[in-house]
SESEMAR-702505 format. One record per residue (C-alpha): residue number from 1; residue in one letter; y, z, x. Coordinates in Angstrom, 1 decimal, padded with zeros to 4 digits, m for minus. Example, Ala and Ser with C-alpha at 12.3 -4.5 7.8 and 13.67 -1.06 7.14 Angstrom:
<pts>
<seq=1	type=A	py=m004.5	pz=007.8	px=012.3>;
<seq=2	type=S	py=m001.1	pz=007.1	px=013.7>;
</pts>
This chain:
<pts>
<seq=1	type=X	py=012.7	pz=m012.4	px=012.2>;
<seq=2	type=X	py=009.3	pz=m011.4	px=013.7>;
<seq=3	type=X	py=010.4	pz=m007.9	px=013.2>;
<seq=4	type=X	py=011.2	pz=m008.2	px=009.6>;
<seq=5	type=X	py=007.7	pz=m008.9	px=008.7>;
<seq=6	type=X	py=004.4	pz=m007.2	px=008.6>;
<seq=7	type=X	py=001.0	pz=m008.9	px=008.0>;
<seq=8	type=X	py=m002.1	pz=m006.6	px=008.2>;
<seq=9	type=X	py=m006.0	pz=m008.2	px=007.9>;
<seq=10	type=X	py=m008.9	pz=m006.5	px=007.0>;
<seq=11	type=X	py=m012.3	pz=m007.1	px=005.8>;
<seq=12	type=X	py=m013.9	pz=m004.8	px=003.8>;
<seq=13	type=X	py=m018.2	pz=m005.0	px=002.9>;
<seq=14	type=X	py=m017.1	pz=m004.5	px=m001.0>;
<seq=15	type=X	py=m016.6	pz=m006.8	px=m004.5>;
<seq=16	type=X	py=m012.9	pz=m007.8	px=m005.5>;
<seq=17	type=X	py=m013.2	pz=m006.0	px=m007.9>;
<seq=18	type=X	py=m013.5	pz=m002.5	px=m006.5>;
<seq=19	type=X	py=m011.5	pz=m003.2	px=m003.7>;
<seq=20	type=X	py=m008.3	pz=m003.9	px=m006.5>;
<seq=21	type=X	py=m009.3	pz=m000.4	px=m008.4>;
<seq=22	type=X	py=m009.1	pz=001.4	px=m004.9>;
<seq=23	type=X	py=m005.6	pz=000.0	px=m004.0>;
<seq=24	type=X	py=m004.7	pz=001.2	px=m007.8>;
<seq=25	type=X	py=m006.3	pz=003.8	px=m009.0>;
<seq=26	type=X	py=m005.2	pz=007.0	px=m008.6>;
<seq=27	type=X	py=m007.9	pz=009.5	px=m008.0>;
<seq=28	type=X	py=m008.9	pz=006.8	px=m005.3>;
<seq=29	type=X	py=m005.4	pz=006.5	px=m003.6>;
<seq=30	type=X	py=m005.4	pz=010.4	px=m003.4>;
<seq=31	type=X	py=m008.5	pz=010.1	px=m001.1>;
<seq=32	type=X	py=m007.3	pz=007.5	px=001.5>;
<seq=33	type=X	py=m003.2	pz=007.1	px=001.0>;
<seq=34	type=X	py=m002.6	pz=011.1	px=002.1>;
<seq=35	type=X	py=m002.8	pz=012.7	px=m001.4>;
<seq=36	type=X	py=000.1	pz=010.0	px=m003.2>;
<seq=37	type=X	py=m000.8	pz=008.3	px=m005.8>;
<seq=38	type=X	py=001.0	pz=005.3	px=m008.0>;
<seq=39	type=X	py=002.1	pz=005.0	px=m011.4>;
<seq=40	type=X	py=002.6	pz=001.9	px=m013.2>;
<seq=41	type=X	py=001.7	pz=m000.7	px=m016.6>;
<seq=42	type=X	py=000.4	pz=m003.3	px=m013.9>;
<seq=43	type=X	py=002.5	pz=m005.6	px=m015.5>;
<seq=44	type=X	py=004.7	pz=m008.2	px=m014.5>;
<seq=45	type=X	py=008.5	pz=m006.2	px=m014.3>;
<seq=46	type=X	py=006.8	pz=m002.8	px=m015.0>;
<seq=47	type=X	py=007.9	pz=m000.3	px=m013.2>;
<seq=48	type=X	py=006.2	pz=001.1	px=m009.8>;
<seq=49	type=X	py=006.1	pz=004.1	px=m007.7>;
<seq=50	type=X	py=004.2	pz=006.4	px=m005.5>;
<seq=51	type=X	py=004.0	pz=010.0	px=m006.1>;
<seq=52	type=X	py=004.3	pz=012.3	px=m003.3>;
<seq=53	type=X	py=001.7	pz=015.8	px=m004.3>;
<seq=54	type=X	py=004.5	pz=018.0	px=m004.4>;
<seq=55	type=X	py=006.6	pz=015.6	px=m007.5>;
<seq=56	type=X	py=008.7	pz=013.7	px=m005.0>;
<seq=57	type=X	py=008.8	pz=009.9	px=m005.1>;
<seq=58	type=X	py=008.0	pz=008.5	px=m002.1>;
<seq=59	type=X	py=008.8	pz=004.7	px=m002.9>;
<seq=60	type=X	py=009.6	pz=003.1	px=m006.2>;
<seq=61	type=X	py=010.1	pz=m000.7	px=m007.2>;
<seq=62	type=X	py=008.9	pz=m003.5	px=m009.5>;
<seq=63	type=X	py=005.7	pz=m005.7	px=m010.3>;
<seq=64	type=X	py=006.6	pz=m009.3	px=m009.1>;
<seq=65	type=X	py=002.7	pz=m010.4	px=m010.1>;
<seq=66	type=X	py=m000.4	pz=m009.3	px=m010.2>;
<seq=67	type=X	py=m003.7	pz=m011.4	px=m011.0>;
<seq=68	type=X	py=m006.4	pz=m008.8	px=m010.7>;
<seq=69	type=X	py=m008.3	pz=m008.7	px=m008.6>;
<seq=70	type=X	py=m006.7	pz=m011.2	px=m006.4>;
<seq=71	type=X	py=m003.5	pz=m010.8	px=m005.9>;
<seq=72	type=X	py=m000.3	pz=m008.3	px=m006.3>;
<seq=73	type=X	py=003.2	pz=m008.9	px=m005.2>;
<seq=74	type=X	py=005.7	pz=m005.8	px=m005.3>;
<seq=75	type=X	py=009.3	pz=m005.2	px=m004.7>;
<seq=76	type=X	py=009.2	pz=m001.6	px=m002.8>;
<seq=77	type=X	py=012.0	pz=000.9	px=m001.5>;
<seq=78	type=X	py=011.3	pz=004.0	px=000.2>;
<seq=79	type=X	py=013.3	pz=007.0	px=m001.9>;
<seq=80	type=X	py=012.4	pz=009.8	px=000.4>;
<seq=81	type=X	py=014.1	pz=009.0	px=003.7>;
<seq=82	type=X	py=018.2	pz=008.9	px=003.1>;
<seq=83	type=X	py=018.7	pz=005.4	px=006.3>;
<seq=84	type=X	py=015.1	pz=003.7	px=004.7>;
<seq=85	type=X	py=016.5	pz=003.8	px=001.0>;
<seq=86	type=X	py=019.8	pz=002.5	px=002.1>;
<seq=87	type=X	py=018.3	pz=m000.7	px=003.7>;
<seq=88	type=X	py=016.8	pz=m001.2	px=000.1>;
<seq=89	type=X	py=014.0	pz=m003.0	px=m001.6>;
<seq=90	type=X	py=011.1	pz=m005.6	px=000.8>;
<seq=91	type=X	py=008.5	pz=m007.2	px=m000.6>;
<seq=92	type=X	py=004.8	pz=m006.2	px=m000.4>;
<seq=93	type=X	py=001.6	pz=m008.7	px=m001.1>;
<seq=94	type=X	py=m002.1	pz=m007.4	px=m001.4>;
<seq=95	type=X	py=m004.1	pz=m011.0	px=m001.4>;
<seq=96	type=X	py=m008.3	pz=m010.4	px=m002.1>;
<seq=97	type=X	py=m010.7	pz=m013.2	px=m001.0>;
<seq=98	type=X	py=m014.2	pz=m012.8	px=m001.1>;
<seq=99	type=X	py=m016.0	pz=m014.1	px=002.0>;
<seq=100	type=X	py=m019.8	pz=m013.5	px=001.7>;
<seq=101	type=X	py=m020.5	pz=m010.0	px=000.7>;
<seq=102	type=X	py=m017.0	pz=m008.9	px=001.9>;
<seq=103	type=X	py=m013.5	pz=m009.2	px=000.9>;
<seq=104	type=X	py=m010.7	pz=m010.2	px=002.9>;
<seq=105	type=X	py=m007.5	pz=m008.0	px=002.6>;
<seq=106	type=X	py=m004.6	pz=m009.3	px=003.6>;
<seq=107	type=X	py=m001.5	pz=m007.2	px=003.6>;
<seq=108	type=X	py=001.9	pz=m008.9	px=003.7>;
<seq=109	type=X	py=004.9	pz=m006.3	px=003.9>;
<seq=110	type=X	py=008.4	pz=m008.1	px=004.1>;
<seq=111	type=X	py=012.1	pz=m007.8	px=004.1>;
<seq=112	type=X	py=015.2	pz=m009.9	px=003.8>;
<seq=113	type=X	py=016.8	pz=m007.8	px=007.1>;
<seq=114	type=X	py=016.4	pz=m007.9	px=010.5>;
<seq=115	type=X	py=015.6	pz=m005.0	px=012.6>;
<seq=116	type=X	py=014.3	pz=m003.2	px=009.5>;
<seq=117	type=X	py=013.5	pz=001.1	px=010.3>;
<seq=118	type=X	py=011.5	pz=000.4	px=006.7>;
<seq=119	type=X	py=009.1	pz=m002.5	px=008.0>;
<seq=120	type=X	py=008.9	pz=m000.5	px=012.0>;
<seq=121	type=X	py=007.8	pz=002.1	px=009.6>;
<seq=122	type=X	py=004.9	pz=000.5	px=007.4>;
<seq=123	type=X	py=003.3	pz=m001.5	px=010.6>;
<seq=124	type=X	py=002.5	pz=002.1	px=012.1>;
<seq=125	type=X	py=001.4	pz=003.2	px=008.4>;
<seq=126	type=X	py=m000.7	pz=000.5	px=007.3>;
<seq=127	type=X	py=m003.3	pz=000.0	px=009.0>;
<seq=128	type=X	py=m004.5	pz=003.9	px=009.3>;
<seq=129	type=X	py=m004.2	pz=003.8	px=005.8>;
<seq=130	type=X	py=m006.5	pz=000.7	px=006.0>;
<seq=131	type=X	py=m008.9	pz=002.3	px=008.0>;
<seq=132	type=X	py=m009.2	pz=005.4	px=006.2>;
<seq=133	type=X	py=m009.4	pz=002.9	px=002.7>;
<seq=134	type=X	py=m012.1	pz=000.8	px=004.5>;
<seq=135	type=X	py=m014.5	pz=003.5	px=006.0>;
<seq=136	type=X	py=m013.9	pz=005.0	px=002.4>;
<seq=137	type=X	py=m015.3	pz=002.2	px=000.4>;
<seq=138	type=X	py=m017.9	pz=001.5	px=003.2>;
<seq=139	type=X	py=m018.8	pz=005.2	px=003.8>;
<seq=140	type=X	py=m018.1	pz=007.3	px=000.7>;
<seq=141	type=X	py=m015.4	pz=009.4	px=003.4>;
<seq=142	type=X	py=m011.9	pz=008.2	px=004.3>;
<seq=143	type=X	py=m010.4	pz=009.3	px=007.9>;
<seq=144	type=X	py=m009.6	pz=012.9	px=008.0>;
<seq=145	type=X	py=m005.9	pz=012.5	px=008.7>;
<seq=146	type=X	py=m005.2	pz=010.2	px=005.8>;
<seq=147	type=X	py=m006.5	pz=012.7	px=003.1>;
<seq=148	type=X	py=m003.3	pz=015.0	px=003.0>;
<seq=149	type=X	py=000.8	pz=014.8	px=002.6>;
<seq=150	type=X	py=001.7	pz=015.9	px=006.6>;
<seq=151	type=X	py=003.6	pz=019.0	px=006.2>;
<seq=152	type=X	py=006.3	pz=018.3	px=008.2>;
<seq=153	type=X	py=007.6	pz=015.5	px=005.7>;
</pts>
């Protein structure tokens, strides 16, 4: 079930701390995670989605946990793309470690079905997204092509 799963690792020169308010906070994600940004309490069973900058949802699900600035489990269903909503909800994990004056990011994006469009999807999405949310916090400028919705979606 290889092909089910998707784990990503990064390490970013950066605290916990800031690391957890730029995978949540919105004015950040809008700099890195093309224009979307995410709306929730934070709290376990709280509601979760992404907004895409023209009102659409893009995905939508629930917090499983969260333990800032270490760790966030959610469920997750894209809503924009008739064939990925009908395979419904995977699981995503953020983890933060800090090793020396880095942190490591590990991504864990997972689903109960193999052969999953949604999880073929995410392992070409995440780690641009990564990139552009690494040079960001290391450079004060995400990637170019991650700073707006593509037009053609």
């Amino acid at each position: 079930m290889s092909d089910s799963r998707f784990v990503y690792v990064t390490y970013i020169r950066t605290t916990p701390e800031k690391l957890w308010n730029a995978l949540l906070d919105p004015e950040f994600t809008r700099q890195y995670w093309v224009g979307t940004w995410q709306e929730s309490d934070w709290k376990p069973g709280a509601p979760w989605k992404i907004m895409i900058p023209d009102g659409r949802i893009a995905d939508s699900g629930e917090i499983i946990e969260i333990e800032p600035p270490r760790r966030l489990v959610l469920s997750w269903r894209n809503e924009f793309i008739p064939e990925m909503r009908e395979e419904g909800y995977s699981r995503m994990t953020y983890e933060l470690e800090p090793v020396g004056e880095s942190v490591k990011l590990t991504i864990i994006h997972e689903m109960d079905k193999p052969g999953t469009k949604f999880i073929a999807s995410v392992s070409n999405g995440w780690p641009h997204l990564l990139s552009s949310l690494k040079t960001l916090l290391e450079t004060g400028e995400s990637l170019v092509e991650t700073r707006r919705w593509p037009e053609t979606m």
